[in-house]
TORROMI-513231 format. One line per 8 residues: number of its first residue (from 1); their letters; for each residue x, y, z of C-alpha. Coordinates in steps of 0.1 Angstrom, whole numbers, plus 2048, in hexadecimal, padded with zeros to 3 digits. Example, Ala and Ser with C-alpha at 12.3 -4.5 7.8 and 13.67 -1.06 7.14 Angstrom:
TORROMI-513231
1 = as = 87B 7D3 84E  889 7F5 847;
***
This chain:
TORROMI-513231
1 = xxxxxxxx = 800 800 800  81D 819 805  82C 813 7ED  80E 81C 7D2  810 83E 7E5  835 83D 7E3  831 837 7BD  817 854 7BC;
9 = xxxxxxxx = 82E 86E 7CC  847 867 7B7  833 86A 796  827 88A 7A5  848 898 7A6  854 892 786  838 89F 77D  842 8C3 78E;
17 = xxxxxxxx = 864 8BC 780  856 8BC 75E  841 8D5 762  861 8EC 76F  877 8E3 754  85B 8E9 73B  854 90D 747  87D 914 74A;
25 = xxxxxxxx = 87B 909 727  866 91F 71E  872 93E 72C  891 936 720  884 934 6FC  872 959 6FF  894 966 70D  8A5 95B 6EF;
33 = xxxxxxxx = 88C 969 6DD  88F 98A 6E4  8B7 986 6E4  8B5 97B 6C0  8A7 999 6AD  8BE 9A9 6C7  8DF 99B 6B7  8F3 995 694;
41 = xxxxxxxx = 8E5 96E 687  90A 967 696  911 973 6B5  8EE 968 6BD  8F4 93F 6B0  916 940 6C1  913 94F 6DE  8F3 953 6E8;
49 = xxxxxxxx = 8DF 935 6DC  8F5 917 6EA  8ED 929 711  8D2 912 720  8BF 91A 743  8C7 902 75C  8BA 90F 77A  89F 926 783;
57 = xxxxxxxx = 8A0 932 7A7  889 94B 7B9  8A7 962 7BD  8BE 958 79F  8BC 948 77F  8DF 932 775  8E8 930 74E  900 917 745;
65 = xxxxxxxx = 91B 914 729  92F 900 716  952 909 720  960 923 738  96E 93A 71A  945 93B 712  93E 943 735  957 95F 738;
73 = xxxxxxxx = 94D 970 717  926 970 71B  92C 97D 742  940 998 736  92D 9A0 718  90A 997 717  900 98E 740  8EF 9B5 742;
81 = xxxxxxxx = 8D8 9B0 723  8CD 98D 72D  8C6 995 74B  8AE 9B3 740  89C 99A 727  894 984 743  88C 9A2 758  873 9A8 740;
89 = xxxxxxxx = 868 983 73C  862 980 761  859 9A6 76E  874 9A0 785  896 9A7 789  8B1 986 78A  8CE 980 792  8DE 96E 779;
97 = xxxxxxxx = 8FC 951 77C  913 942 760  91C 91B 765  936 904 74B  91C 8EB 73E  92E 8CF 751  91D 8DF 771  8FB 8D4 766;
105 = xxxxxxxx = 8F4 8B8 775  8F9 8CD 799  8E6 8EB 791  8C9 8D7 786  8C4 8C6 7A6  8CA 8E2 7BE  8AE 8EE 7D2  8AF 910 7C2;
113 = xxxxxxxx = 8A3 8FE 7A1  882 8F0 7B1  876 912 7B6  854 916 7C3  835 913 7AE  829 932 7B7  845 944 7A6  840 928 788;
121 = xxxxxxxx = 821 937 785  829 956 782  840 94F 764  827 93C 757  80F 959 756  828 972 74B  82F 95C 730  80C 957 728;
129 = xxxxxxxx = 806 981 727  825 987 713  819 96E 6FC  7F5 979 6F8  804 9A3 6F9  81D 991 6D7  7FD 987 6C4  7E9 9A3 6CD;
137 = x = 801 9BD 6BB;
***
């Protein structure tokens, strides 16, 4: 019997886990965007594109990399403008962080990552507004 409830809590937060991932995802994907008409075809494929969201906290948001050479240049160059376009995204100001892609696996489990659905929500509905305010005009 405890384990059926065992099996349904776990179901239930994979679930949540998807549902997190799916929302990062998509945030992610509206970020780039904006970035896009914001940036030369190239700068935007190799710089920009290959940064993927890997952890989306209530007080920061942690972008990863491929390489340390990647890391240092988009810090230095492009960390103030992606922080505005999520600003926008979100309505809220974040704090952002750079990883090396190799740090994935560590960011994606931390307890920053499984933010609360409240904020999720929030996103979610930003998202939604952006969207609708895109194919209104």
């Amino acid at each position: 019997m405890s384990t059926e409830n065992d099996a349904t809590h776990t179901m239930d937060s994979e679930i949540v886990n998807d549902d997190d991932n799916l929302q990062r995802d998509e945030l992610w994907s509206a970020a780039l965007e904006r970035l896009q008409s914001e940036y030369s075809n190239a700068i935007f494929e190799m710089w920009l594109k290959p940064i993927r969201l890997v952890e989306l906290g209530p007080s920061e948001i942690v972008l990863s990399v491929h390489s340390k050479f990647a890391q240092d240049w988009v810090e230095n160059r492009f960390k103030s403008e992606l922080a505005q376009v999520l600003c926008g995204l979100l309505g809220e100001a974040v704090d952002l962080r750079f990883i090396v892609a190799d740090g994935i696996e560590d960011a994606c489990g931390s307890p920053a990552q499984r933010s609360s659905n409240e904020r999720l929500d929030r996103i979610e509905a930003r998202l939604d507004a952006l969207e609708a305010q895109a194919a209104a005009g």
